[in-house]
Structures are given as C-alpha cells and as structure tokens.
KEGUFI-973791 format. One line per field, with one value per residue (C-alpha): residue number from 0; residue in one letter; x, y, z. Coordinates in pm, 1 decimal. Layout:
<recs>
num: [NUM  ...]
residu: [A  ...]
px: [X  ...]
py: [Y  ...]
pz: [Z  ...]
</recs>
This chain:
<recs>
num: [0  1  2  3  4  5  6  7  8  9  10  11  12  13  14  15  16  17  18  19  20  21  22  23  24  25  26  27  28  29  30  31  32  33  34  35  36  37  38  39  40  41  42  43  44  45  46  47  48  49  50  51  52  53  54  55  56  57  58  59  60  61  62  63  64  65  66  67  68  69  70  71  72  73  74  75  76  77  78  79  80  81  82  83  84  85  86  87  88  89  90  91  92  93  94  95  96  97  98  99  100  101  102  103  104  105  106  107  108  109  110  111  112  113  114  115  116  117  118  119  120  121  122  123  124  125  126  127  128  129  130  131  132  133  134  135  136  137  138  139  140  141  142  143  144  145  146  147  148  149  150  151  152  153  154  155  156  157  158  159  160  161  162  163  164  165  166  167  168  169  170  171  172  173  174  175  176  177  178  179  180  181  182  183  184  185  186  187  188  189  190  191  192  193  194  195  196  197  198  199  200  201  202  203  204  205  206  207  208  209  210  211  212  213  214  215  216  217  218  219  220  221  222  223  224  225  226  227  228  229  230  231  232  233  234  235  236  237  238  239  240  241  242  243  244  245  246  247  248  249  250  251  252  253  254  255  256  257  258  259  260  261  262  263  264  265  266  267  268  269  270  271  272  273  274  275  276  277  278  279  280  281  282  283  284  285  286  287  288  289  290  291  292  293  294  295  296  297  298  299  300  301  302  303  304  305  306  307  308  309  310  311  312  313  314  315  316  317  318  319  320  321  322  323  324  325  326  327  328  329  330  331  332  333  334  335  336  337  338  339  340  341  342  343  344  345  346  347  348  349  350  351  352  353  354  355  356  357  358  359  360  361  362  363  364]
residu: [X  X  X  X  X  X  X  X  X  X  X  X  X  X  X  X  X  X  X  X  X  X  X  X  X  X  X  X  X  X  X  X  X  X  X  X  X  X  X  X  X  X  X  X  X  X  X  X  X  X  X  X  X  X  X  X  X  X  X  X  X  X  X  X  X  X  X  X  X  X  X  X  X  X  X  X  X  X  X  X  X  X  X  X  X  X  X  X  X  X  X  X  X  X  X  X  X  X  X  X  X  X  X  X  X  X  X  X  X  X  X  X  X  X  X  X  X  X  X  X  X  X  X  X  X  X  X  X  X  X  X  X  X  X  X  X  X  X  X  X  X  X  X  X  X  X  X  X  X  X  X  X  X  X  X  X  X  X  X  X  X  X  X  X  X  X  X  X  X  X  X  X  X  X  X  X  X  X  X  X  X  X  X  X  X  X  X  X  X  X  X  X  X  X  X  X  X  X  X  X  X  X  X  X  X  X  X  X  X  X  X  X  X  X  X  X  X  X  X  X  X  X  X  X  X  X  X  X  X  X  X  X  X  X  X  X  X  X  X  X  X  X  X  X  X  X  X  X  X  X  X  X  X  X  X  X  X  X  X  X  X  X  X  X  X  X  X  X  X  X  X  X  X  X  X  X  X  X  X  X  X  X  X  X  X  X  X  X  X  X  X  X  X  X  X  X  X  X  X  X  X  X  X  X  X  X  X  X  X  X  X  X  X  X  X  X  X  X  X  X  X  X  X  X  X  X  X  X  X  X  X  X  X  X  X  X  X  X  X  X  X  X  X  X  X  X  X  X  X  X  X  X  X  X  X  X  X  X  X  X  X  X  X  X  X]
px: [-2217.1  -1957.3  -1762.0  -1794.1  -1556.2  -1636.9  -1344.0  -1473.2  -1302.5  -968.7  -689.9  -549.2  -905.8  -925.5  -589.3  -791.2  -1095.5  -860.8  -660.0  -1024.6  -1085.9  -855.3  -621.8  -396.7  -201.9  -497.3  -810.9  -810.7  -1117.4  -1346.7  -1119.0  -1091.3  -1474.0  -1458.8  -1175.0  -1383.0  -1732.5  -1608.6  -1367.3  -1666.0  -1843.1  -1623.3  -1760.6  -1423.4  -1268.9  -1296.8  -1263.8  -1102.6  -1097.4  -882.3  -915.8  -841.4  -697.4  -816.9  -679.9  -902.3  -778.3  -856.2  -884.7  -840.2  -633.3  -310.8  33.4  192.4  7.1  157.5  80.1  22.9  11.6  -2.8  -86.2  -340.2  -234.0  -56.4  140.4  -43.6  -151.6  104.1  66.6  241.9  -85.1  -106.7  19.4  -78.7  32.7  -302.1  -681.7  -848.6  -654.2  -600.6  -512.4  -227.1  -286.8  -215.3  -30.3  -217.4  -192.6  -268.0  -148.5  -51.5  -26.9  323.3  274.0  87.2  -247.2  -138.1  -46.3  -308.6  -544.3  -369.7  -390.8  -790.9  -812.1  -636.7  -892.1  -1111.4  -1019.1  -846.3  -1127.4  -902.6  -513.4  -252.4  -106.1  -364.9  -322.5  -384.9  -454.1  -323.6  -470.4  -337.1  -292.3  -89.8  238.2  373.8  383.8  555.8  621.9  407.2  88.5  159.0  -140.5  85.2  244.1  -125.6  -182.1  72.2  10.3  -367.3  -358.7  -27.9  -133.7  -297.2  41.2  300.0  115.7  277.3  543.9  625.9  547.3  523.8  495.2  375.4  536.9  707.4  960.2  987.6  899.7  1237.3  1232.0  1405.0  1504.7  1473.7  1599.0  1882.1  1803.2  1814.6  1917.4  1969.3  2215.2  2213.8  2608.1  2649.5  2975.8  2956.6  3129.7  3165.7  2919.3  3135.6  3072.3  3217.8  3380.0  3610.2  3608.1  3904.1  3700.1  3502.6  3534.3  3347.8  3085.8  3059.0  3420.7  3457.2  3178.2  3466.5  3609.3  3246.6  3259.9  3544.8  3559.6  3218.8  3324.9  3633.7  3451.5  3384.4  3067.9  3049.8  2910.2  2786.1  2675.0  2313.4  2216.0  2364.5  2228.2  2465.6  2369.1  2543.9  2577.4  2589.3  2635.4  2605.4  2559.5  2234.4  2199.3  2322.7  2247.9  2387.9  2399.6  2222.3  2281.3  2513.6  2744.7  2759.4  3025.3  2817.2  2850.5  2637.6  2630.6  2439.4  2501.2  2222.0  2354.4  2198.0  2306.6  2166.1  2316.1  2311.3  2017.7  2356.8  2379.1  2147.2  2052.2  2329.5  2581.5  2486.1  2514.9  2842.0  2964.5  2883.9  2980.9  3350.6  3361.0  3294.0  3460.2  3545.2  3198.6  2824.7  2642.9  2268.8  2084.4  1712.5  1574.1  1639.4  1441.0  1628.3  1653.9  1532.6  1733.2  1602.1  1477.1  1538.8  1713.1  1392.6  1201.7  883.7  1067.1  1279.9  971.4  832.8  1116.1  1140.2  786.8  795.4  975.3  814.7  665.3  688.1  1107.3  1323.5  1250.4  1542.0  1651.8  1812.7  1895.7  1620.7  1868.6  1558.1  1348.3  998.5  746.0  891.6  1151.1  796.9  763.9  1105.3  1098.2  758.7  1005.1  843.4  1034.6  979.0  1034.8  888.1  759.7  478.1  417.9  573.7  888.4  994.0  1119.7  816.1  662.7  556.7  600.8  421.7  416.6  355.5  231.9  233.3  157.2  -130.2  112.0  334.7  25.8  -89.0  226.4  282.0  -56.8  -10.8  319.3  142.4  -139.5  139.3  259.5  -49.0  -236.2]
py: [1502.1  1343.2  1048.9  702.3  431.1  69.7  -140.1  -443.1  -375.4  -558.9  -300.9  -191.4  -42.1  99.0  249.3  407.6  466.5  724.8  906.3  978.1  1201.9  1465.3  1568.9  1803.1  1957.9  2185.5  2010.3  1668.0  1701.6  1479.4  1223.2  1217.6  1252.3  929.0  728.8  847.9  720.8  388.9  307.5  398.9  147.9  -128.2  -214.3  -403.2  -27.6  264.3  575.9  909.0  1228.0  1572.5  1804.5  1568.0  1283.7  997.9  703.9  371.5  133.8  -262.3  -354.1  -720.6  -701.1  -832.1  -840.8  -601.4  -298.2  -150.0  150.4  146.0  523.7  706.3  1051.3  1144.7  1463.5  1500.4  1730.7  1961.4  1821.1  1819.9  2100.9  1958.5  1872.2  1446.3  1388.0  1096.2  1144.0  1333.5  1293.7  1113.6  739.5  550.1  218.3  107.0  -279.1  -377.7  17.1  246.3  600.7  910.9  1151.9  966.2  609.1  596.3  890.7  726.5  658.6  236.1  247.0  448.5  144.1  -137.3  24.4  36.2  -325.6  -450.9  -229.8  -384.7  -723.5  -842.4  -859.9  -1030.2  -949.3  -1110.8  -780.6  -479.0  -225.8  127.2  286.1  665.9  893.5  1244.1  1549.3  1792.1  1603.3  1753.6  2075.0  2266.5  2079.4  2299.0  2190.7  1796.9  1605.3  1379.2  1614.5  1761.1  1334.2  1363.2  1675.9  1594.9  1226.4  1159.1  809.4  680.5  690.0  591.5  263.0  74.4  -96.1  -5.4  158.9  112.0  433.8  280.5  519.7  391.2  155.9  -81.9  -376.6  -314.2  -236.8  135.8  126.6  486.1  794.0  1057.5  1391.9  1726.0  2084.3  2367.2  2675.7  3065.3  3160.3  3498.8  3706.6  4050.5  4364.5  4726.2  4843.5  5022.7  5082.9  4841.2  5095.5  5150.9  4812.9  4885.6  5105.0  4827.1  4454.1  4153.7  3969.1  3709.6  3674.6  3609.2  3349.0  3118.4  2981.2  2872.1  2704.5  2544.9  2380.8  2234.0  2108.5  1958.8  1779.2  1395.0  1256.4  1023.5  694.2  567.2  222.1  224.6  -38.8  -251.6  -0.4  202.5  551.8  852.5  1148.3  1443.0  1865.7  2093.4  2432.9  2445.0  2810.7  3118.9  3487.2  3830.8  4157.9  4395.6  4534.7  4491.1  4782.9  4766.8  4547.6  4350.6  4410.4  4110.4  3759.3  3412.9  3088.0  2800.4  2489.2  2171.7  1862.6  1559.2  1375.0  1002.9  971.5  817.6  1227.1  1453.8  1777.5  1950.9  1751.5  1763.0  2118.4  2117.6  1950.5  2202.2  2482.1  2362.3  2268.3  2650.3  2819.9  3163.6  3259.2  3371.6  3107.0  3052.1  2756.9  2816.2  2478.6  2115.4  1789.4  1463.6  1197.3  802.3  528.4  201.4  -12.0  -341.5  -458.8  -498.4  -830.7  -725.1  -541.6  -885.7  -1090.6  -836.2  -828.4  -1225.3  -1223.2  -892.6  -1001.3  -1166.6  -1488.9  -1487.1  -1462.1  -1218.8  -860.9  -637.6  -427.1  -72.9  286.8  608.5  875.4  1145.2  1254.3  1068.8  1079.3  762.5  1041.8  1177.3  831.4  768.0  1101.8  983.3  649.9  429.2  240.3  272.1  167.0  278.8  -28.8  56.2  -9.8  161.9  333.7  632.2  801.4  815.8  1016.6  1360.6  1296.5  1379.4  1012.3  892.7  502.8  182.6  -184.4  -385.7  -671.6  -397.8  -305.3  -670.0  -779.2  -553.8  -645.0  -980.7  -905.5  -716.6  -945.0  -1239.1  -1050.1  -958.8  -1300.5]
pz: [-1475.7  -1283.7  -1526.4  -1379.5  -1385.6  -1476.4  -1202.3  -1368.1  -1705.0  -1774.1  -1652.5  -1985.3  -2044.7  -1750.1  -1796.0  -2146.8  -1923.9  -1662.9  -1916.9  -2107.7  -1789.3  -1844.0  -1507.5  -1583.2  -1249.2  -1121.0  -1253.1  -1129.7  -939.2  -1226.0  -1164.3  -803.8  -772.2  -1047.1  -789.6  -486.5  -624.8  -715.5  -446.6  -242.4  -387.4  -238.1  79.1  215.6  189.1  423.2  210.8  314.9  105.9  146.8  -146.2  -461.3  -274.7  -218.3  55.0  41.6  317.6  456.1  782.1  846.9  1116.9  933.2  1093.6  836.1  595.9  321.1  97.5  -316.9  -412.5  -749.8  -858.3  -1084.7  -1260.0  -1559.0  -1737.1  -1997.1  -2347.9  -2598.7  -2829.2  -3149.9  -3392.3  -3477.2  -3173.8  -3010.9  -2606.7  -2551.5  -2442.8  -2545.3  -2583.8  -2859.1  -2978.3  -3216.0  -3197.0  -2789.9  -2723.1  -2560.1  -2639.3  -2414.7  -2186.4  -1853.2  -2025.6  -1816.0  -1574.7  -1423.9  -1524.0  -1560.3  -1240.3  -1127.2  -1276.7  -1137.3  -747.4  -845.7  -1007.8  -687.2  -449.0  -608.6  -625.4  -333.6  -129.4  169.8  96.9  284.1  402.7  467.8  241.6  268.4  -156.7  -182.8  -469.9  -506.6  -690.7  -774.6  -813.6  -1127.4  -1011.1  -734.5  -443.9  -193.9  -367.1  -355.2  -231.3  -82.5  71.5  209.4  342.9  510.9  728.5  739.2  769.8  881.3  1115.3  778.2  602.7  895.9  1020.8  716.3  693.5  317.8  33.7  -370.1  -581.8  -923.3  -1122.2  -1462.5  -1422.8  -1723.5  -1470.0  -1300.7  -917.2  -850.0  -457.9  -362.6  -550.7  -543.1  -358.6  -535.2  -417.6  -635.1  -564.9  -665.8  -739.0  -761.1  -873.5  -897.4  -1046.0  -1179.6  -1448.3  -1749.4  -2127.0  -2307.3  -2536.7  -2222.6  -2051.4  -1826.5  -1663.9  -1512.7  -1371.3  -1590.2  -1341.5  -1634.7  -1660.2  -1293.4  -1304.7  -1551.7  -1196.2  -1102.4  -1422.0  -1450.8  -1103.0  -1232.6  -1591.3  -1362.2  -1088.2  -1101.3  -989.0  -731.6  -748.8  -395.8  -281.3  -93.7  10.2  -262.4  -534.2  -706.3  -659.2  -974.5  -826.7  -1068.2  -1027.1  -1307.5  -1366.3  -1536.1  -1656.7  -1668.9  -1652.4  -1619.3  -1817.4  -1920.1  -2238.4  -2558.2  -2462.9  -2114.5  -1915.5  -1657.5  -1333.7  -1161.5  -1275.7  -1130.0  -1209.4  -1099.0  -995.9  -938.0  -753.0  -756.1  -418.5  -331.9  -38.3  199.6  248.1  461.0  254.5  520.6  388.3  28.7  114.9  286.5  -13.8  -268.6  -42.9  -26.3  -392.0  -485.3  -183.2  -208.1  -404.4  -261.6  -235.3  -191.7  -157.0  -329.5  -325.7  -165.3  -114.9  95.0  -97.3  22.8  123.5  -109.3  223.1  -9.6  341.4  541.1  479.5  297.7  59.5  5.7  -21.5  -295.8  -490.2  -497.1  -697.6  -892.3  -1230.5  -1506.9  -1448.8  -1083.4  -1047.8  -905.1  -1014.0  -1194.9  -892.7  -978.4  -786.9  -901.7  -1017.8  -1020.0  -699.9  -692.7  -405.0  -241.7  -65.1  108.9  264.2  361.7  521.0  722.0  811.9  586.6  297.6  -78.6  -398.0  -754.2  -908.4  -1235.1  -1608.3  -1879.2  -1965.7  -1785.8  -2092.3  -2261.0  -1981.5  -2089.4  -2466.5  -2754.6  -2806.2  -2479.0  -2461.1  -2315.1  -2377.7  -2250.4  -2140.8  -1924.4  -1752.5  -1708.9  -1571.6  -1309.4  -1161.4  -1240.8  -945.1  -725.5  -718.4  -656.2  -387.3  -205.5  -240.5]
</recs>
C-alpha cells in the first residue's frame, strides 16, 4: 500500500510524517510515489516524474520563476542501539528526531507546504524532488533532470537547495577534485634493504610539500571562500619484510568556485611537480549569484523576523554546483544544523523548520 501524506498538517509534522517513510539512497520509491500522489493532488501544479523524481511547477505567467529543490534519500540507519537519528521520528518536547530531520527531510516539507499553499506566488516556481543524492554522483536524480528535463530546470532565474543551513544563507560552495600520487620503487627484503629503493620513503616529499602549503582564502562575490588540500590517505606495501616498491597517496582539494576544475588542476599539478599524477575525480564548484537582484531581494527577507538573512560561503560541494553549471544561480537556504546531518543523534527544532517557511513564504507572497 502506497503511504499517503496529509499537506494539510503543520510542517514540523510533516517533517515527522516524511522521515516515517524510510528513503535510504536506493529505495526512495514509497516516498516519491507519496510526493507524486499528493503534489498531484494540487490542481494549480503540473506534475512531471522520471524514475524517483519528482518536479511540480506553476504557470501564471510571472515575469521571473525560480526553483526550490531537495533530495529525498538519506544515508543508512544508524547502527549504534538507543539511537535516536533513525525511523521512525520521535519527539523530545518541540525536537524532532529521525533520520533526515536536517538532511533534508525539513526542507523537503517546507517545498511541499509551499506547493501546497501558495496557490498564486509572486514568482512561478518550478518544485524539484530527487533521489539518489547521497550516493555516487552518476546516480543523482538531479543530475538525471537535468539530462531528461533540462528546459524545466534552465527557465529560472534562481535556485534554493534547502539543505541545512542553521537559517544562515550559504552563497554557493567550494569545488572538489581528488588526485592519485604515485611513487614507485624496487621490491627487496627488508633484511637487505640496500638492495632496494623505499616507494613509501619517496612519498615524504609528497608529504611534506602538503603539511607546508597554506590555503588560500578567496573573495567570491563578497563571500570568503577557504580553500584547503590534504593528503587524505595512504597506501603501499605489501608485506612486513618486504621493502615496498609502489606507493599512492590520495589527495583532495577543495578549490574556491573563482577556479575552473583546469585550473584547480593546474594548481595542484605545479604544487607536486616532479611526481605521477592522476586526477580520479572532480566536480566545478558554484559562484554564490548573491549579485543578481532576486537573490538580493531574498536575502533582504530570509532572517528571522523578516530582516536581512546571515550570508556565508559553502566550504563543501552541494547540488547548487549542478545549477550553476546549467547557468542558473543558487544558494542553500534550509532548517537545521548541518552538523547534525548523518548522526546518530540527528534532530531539529519545530521553530527552525517554521522559520524558514515562514522566509520563503515572505519571499514568495
């Protein structure tokens, strides 16, 4: 039997309601059938579906559209017994318990109080739903829109990603590469190590032009964008008694979205000159688009109260990189703290979640 969802209930139970229908990355399809049947419901929406996502959109002919996207897949259940950042919710007085309280499922139910509420918004407003986002970035659902469906996506003007953000405003977000350093050598037994050449000791230069390197801090847009590279494991060997004659070194670096992934790349390649170097992984990041004038006139209305919103950089990649890339601003704007997300303990308050659509209803009204 699909599980049905009540939009009439006040959001914080709603937010209950959505993480009661488990979504881990892979089996969100009881939700999306949920989101589908009741955004279907709405008849001032036209509904489109593609595999487990979900876009709703109005069309009153406004001079401006603008997108309010979430995912709705979570990471697995904790595993630790007692804990309390699992399915189903709970409630500790006005905190709500439960896997996706902050990623995202309150954001999730703010986008569908708002579907189905502003009957005639100010802007139109095009609702994304999709899966897979906490997994590999080949399966996104976004990533699927935007192939599929691309002219539903690019027709705005900007876009909010309601992940967590404490009620702050994050403009953008860093990019993120990663890089396979490889030093190699001769294979000897240790007994008689100048027989050989250490990989792992010739791997030390790798490491110490890391440990030395300062991270750049780059303006954006106003935003003060950390950079940071690190080495972020290690491997090589392959027994106790054997000098090692191969050795790799991951690297990550997190890059301020004022570089292309070419430069990023550039950039890494003459830090550790004179090694093998392999690039295994990359995503751009997105520029914060604060300058344009919707982005200004959400901002203005976002914070508590109806005043300015708290206006910071995103140091991680989110999903608001896959709408820059399709030329379409975004920020992350949602309930909840960030650092809660995929704990045992993972919650969030009924006032976070009422507040941010308390903003967003501000905004579009």
């Amino acid at each position: 039997m699909t599980p049905t969802l009540d939009l009439s209930l006040p959001v914080a139970d709603l937010t209950a309601a959505l993480i009661d229908i488990a979504s881990v990355s892979g089996d969100e399809t009881p939700l999306a059938d949920a989101v589908e049947a009741a955004l279907a419901a709405l008849p001032h929406l036209s509904v489109v579906r593609d595999g487990d996502a979900i876009l709703a959109r109005t069309s009153l002919g406004r001079s401006e559209r603008v997108v309010l996207a979430g995912h709705l897949d979570t990471v697995p259940l904790p595993r630790t017994p007692g804990s309390r950042g699992t399915v189903p919710s709970s409630w500790d007085g006005d905190v709500l318990y439960g896997r996706g309280t902050t990623d995202m499922k309150g954001g999730v139910a703010v986008q569908l109080k708002l579907a189905a509420s502003l009957v005639e918004p100010t802007k139109d407003v095009t609702y994304v739903f999709y899966d897979h986002e906490e997994v590999e970035a080949s399966l996104s659902g976004l990533g699927r829109l935007a192939r599929n469906h691309t002219e539903l996506l690019t027709d705005a003007v900007f876009a909010i990603l309601l992940e967590p953000t404490n009620g702050g405003v994050e403009g953008g977000c860093n990019g993120t590469m990663r890089f396979r350093v490889t030093t190699t050598g001769k294979a000897a037994h240790s007994a008689r190590a100048w027989m050989g050449s250490n990989a792992i000791h010739a791997a030390a230069p790798i490491l110490g032009r890391l440990a030395e390197h300062s991270p750049e801090t780059v303006d954006v847009e106003g935003l003060a964008f950390r950079e940071s590279l690190n080495a972020v494991r290690i491997s090589g060997g392959v027994a106790g008694n054997v000098i090692p004659d191969h050795c790799e070194v991951e690297v990550n670096y997190r890059f301020a979205p004022s570089r292309s992934v070419e430069q990023a790349e550039a950039y890494v390649r003459s830090l550790l000159e004179g090694f093998s170097v392999v690039r295994t992984d990359a995503a751009a990041g997105a520029r914060p688009g604060l300058d344009r004038q919707v982005a200004a006139e959400f901002v203005a209305v976002a914070g508590p109260g109806g005043g300015q919103a708290e206006v910071m950089p995103k140091y991680g990649w989110t999903d608001v990189a896959r709408f820059s890339e399709l030329g379409v601003p975004a920020v992350n704007f949602g309930p909840g703290d960030a650092l809660l997300a995929h704990s045992d303990n993972e919650h969030v308050t009924r006032q976070a979640i009422d507040e941010c659509l308390a903003a967003l209803t501000r905004w579009l009204s």
